[in-house]
Each structure stands twice: as structure tokens, then as C-alpha cells.
C-alpha positions in Angstrom: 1.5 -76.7 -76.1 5.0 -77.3 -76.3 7.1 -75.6 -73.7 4.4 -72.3 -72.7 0.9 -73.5 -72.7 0.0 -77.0 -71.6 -3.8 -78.2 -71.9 -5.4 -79.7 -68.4 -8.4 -81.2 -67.3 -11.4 -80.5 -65.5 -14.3 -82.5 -64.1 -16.6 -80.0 -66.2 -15.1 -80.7 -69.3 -17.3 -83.3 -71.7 -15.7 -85.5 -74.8 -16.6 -83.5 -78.1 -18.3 -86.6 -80.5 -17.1 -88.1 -83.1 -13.6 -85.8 -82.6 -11.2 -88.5 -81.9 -10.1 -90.0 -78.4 -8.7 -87.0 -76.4 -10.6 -84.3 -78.0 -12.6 -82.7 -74.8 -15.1 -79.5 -74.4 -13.8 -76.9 -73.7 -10.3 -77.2 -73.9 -8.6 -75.7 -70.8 -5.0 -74.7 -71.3 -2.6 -73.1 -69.0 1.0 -72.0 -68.1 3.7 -74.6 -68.4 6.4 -72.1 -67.1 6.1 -68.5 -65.2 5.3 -65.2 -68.1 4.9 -61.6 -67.1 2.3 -60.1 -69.4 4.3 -58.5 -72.2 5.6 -62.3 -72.9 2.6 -63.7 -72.4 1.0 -61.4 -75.4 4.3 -62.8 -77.5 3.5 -66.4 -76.7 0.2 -66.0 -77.9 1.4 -65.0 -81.1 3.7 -67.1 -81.5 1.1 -70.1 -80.4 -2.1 -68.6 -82.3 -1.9 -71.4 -84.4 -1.7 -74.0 -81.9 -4.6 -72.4 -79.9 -6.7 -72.0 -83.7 -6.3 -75.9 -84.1 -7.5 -76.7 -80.7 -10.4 -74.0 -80.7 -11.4 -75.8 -84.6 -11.4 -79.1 -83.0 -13.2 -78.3 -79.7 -14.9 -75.2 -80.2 -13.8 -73.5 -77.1 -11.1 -72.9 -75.0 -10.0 -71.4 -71.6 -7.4 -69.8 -70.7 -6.7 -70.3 -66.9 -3.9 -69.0 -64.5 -2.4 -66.6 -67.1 -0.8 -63.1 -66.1 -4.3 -61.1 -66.8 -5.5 -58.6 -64.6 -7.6 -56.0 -65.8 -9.5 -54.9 -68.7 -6.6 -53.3 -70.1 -4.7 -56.5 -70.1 -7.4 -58.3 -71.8 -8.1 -56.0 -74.1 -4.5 -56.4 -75.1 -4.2 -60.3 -75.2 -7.7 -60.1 -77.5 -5.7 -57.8 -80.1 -2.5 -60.2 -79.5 -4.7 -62.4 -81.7 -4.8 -60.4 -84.4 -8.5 -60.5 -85.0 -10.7 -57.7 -86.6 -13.3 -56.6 -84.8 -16.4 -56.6 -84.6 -18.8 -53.6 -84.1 -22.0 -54.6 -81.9 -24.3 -53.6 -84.3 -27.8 -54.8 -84.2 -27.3 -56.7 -80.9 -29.8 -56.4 -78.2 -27.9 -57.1 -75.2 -27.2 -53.6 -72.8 -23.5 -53.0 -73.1 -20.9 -50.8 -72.1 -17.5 -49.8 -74.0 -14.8 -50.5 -71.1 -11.4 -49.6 -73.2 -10.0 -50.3 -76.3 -11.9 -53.3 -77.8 -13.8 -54.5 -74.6 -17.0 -54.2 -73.6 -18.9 -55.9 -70.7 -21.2 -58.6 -71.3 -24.8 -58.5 -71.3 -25.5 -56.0 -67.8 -29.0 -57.8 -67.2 -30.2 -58.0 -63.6 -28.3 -61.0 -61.6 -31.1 -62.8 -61.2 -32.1 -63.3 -64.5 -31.2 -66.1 -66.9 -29.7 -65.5 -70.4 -31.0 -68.8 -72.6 -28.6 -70.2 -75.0 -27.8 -68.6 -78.2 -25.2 -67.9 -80.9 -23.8 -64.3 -80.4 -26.1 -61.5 -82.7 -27.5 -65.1 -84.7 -30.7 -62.8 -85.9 -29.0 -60.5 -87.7 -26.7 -61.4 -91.0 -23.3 -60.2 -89.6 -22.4 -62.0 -86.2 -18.7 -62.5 -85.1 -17.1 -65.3 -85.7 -15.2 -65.8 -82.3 -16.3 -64.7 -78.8 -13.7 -63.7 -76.3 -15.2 -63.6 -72.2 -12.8 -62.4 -69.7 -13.8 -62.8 -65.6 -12.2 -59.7 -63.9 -14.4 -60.3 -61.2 -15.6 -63.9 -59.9 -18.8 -64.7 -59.3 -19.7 -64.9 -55.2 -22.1 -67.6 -56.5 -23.6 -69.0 -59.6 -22.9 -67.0 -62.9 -21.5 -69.7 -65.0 -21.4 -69.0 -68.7 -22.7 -72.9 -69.8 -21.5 -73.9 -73.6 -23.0 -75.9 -75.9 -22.0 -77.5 -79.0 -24.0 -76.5 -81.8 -23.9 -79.4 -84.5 -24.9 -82.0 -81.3 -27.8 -79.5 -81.2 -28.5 -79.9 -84.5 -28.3 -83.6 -84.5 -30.5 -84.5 -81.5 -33.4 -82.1 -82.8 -33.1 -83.6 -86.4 -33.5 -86.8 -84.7 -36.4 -86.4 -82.3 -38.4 -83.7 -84.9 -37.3 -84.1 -88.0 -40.7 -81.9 -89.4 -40.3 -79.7 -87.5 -36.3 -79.1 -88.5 -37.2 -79.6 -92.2 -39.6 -76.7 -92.1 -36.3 -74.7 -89.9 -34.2 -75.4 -92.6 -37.1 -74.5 -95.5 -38.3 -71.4 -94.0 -36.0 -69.8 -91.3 -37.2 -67.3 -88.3 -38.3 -63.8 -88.2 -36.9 -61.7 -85.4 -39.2 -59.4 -84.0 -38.4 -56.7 -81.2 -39.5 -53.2 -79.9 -37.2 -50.5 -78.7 -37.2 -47.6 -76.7 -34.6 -45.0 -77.8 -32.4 -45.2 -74.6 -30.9 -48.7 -73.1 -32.9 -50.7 -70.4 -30.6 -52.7 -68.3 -33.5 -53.8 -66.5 -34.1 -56.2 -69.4 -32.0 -58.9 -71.4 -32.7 -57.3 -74.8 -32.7 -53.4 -73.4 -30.6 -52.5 -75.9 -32.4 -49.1 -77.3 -32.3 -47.9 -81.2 -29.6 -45.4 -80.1 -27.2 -47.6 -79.2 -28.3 -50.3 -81.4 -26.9 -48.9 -84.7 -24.9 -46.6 -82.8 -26.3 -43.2 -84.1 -29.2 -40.8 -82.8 -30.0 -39.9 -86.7 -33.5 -42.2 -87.2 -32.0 -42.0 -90.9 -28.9 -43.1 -90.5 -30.6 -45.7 -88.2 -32.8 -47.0 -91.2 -29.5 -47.1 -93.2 -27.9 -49.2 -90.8 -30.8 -51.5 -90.5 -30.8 -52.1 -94.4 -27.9 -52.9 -94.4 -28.5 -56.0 -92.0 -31.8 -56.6 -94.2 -33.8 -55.5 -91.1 -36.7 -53.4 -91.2 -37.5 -51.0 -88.7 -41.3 -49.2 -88.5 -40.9 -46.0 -86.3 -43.3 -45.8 -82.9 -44.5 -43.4 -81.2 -41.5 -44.3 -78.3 -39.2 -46.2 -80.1 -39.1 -48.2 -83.1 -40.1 -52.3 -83.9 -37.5 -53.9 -85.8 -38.2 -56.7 -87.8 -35.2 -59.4 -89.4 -35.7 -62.1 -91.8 -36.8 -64.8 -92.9 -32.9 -65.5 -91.5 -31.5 -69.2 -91.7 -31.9 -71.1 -88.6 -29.5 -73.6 -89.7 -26.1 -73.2 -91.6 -24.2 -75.4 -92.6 -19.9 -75.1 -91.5 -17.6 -75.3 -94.0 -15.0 -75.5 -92.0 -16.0 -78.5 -90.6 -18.3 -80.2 -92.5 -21.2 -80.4 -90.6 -24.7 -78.7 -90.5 -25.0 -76.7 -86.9 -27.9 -75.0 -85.2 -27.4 -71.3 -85.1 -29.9 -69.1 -84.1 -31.8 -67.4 -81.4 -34.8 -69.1 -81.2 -34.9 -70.4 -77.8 -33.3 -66.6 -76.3 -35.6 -64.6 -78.6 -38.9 -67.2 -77.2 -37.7 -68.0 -74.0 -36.1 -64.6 -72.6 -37.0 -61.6 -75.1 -39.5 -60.3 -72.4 -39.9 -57.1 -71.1 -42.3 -54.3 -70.5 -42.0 -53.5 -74.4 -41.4 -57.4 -76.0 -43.5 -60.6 -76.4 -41.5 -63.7 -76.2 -44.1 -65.2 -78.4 -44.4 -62.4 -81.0 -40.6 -62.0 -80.9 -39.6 -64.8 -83.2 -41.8 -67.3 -85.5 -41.0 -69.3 -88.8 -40.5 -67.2 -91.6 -44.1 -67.9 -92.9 -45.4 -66.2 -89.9 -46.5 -68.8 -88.5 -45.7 -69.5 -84.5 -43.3 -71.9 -83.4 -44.8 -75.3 -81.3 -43.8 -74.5 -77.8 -43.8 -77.8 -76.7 -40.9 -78.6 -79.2 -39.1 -74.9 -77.7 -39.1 -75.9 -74.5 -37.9 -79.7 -75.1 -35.2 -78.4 -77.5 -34.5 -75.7 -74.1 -34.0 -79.5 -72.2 -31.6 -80.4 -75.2 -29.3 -77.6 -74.8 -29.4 -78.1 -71.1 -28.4 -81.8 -71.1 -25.9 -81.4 -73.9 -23.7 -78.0 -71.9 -20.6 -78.0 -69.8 -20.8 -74.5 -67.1 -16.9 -74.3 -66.5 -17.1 -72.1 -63.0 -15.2 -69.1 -63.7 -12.1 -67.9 -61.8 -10.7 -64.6 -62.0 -8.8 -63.6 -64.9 -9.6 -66.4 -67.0 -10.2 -66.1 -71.2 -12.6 -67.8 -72.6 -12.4 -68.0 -76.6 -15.7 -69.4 -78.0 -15.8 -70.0 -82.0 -19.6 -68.7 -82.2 -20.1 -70.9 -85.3 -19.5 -73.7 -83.2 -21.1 -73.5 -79.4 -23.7 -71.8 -78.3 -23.7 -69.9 -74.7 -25.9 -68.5 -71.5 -25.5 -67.2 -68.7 -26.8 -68.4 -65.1 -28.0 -66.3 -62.4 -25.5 -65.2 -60.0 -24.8 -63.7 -56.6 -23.4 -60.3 -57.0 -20.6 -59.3 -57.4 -19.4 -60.6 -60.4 -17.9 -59.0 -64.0 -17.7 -60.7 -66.9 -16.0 -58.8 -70.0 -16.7 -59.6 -74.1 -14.9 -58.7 -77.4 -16.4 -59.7 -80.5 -14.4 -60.3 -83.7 -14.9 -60.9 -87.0 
């Protein structure tokens, strides 16, 4: 990118179809001369659009070997941007405000798996770009693997077209219990409280109706209910229908002492998803990734309209940071 930022390559990296010869997933782009951080923030300015046309044509990009050091620093090349953000409301992933606009990523147990999904896809206001920053490499394992969503889309149109048709008809309900506090034991341990951000249950339930959800008040916490919610949309951006939702995550991972995977998402009818075609369509998103290892302080900028993500298992220590913007 002319003089400052210069794209390079990586074994990892995959061809994006149909995107022209060149075009590869993610895009990895890095320093073509020496910045401190207060020019670094000025370059990205100045080369937002650049970076915007190569995120639009790949659907992710990393940004490796730049002056970025702590939270702080990433917090301030995420606002560099200029993006709004995003309040994490209605998420289920256990998170924790680090400064300014950054939170960490999902705190799950290392040994667990996160399966593929589009950032908050089960509730009607999701972010439209991801930012992950590595303040602290992974000893082993940990990868955030990436996966474009309209090759998704494509593959499982092919091989189950019924089954896609009926996606498309009758979308998925989201269903999920929580306790009032977080559980970072679990994937989705995300309580009520910290959910929609208030201890008030009826500023809770005006919250939720806001996203459309409905919430029925337990005994110990409170089962929230979302949808029907599309399962596909279609980007106007780039012409192309995409697969964006939870499906796999919510049937794969939602688990814990308080969650069935099975009762946690179904078509929109009620009716339960096939779990043969779940767990062949888990195969599809596996074949289809690219896991870029992470090295500290890289920047990875996912449009969540785009790619879907994970997260691997990992050897301690390692600390991944998010910002979510609109």
C-alpha cells in the first residue's frame, strides 16, 4: 500500500473464489518503512481506504509487525478507524472491558473449542467489523480459523438444497438459559446481568424487546428466546447471498450445566435441525478455513458480514483482545 503498508504472503493464506487472480484470504499487510505509534495511527487514516478495499475484496485482514503493544495501543489504532462502536448487547460470550473500547475475547476454558459463527448472528444488531488483537501469543494452538461465508453458503446450497430452502423460508430460533452472574466456565456464560448490561429485570425486558427477544423469568435466571431470525442474508455490498448465523455454535457448543445444544437452536417452525446435515456442514466450515497462527501484537480486522470465525484450543498463556463496531 504505496509507500507505508505493503501486503505479503503466507503459506496459510487461501485464494478468495471468483475474486480475481491475486485476491487471497486473509490479506496480510505489513510495514514497508519503520513508524512509531503516533504515525502509525496517522497512516491508518490516511490509508483507511486502502485497507476498506482490500478488507471488501477479501474479507479479512492482518496486520503483522506494526508498532502495537498493549491494549491501550490497540484500543487506539481501533478508534484510528473511525468506526462506531458497538455495545455487546445480547452476546453470550464471558467478557471483560479492558480500556477504552476493548474487551477480551470470549474467556472460555483453553481447552475448549469455540465452533464457527458470525459475531452476535442470533440477535438483530451484530457489528459489522470484528477487530482481534494478540497481546499475548499463544504457547500452543489457539488459532482463530476464518471462513468465508458466501463459499459456505454455496457448498451447502449445493449438497442440501432442501434443507437450505427451508433455512432461507423459515430461519432459526435461539434458545438459551441464564444465570444472573457470568460463567466463564462455559462458552455462552454470559449471565442476564451482563447481557443487557443492567441489574433492573425491567430494564432487562426492555432491552430484550428491543432485539425482538423474549425472555421468561426463572426461578435462577431467565431463558431467552430470539426469532424466527434469518439464517441467510443476502450482501448488498457484494452481491451475493452469505450464510450468517449461529447454527453450528449454538448446536455444537451452547452446552453447559444450564443449556442444551439441541434445544438451543431449531428452525423457526420448531422443528429440530437434521444433525447429520450439522455436523457435515461443521466438515464444510472446517475444509473451507485458513487458521493464520497468531503473533504478538498483530490486528486482525474481520468484516463479520463476510467470514465467519472460531477459536481452537490452546496451551495457556495466551490473550486475545476484541472491539466490535458498527
Amino acid at each position: 500500500m504505496r509507500d507505508v503498508f505493503v501486503e505479503i504472503r503466507s503459506p496459510h493464506q487461501k485464494p478468495v473464489p471468483s475474486a480475481g487472480a491475486g485476491v487471497l484470504f486473509p490479506a496480510i499487510v505489513s510495514l514497508a518503512i519503520e513508524l512509531d505509534f503516533r504515525r502509525f495511527r496517522e497512516a491508518l487514516r490516511e490509508e483507511k481506504p486502502r485497507l476498506e478495499l482490500l478488507l471488501r475484496s477479501s474479507g479479512a485482514v492482518v496486520l503483522r509487525g506494526f508498532p502495537v503493544s498493549t491494549a491501550a495501543e490497540f484500543d487506539g489504532a481501533v478508534e484510528a478507524f473511525g468506526y462506531e462502536e458497538l455495545p455487546y448487547v445480547g452476546g453470550a460470550a464471558p467478557r471483560t472491558n479492558v480500556v477504552g473500547r476493548v474487551f477480551t475475547a470470549n474467556e472460555s476454558p483453553p481447552d475448549q473449542k469455540i465452533p464457527f459463527h458470525h459475531e452476535m448472528a442470533q440477535v438483530p444488531e451484530y457489528p459489522s467489523k470484528l477487530f482481534f488483537y494478540c497481546e499475548v501469543e499463544p504457547q500452543k494452538g489457539g488459532e482463530t480459523p476464518i471462513v468465508l461465508s458466501h463459499v459456505i453458503y454455496e457448498r451447502m446450497k449445493e449438497k442440501y438444497p432442501e434443507f437450505v430452502e427451508k433455512l432461507e423460508r423459515k430461519g432459526l430460533i435461539y434458545t438459551r438459559i441464564l444465570g444472573a452472574g457470568d460463567d466463564p466456565s462455559s462458552p455462552i456464560g454470559r449471565g442476564w446481568q451482563s447481557t443487557f448490561l443492567t441489574k433492573d429485570k425491567s430494564t432487562a425486558e426492555e432491552r430484550a424487546a428491543r432485539l425482538g427477544m423474549k425472555l421468561e423469568w426463572m426461578e435462577d435466571g431467565v431463558k431467552t428466546i430470539m426469532g424466527p431470525i434469518p439464517a441467510v442474508k443476502y450482501d448488498e455490498s457484494r452481491g451475493r447471498k452469505i450464510w450468517f448465523n449461529s447454527m453450528v455454535a449454538a448446536y455444537t457448543g451452547w452446552k453447559d450445566v444450564r443449556n442444551d445444544p439441541i434445544k438451543a437452536v431449531t428452525f423457526g417452525d420448531r422443528t429440530p435441525l437434521p444433525a447429520e446435515i450439522i455436523e457435515d456442514c461443521l466438515k464444510i466450515l472446517e475444509e473451507e478455513s485458513v487458521a493464520i497462527p497468531w503473533q504478538k501484537g498483530d490486528i486482525m480486522l474481520i468484516d463479520n458480514l463476510a467470514v465467519l470465525h472460531s477459536r481452537r484450543s490452546f496451551d495457556p498463556p495466551r490473550r486475545i483482545l476484541a472491539s466490535l463496531c458498527r
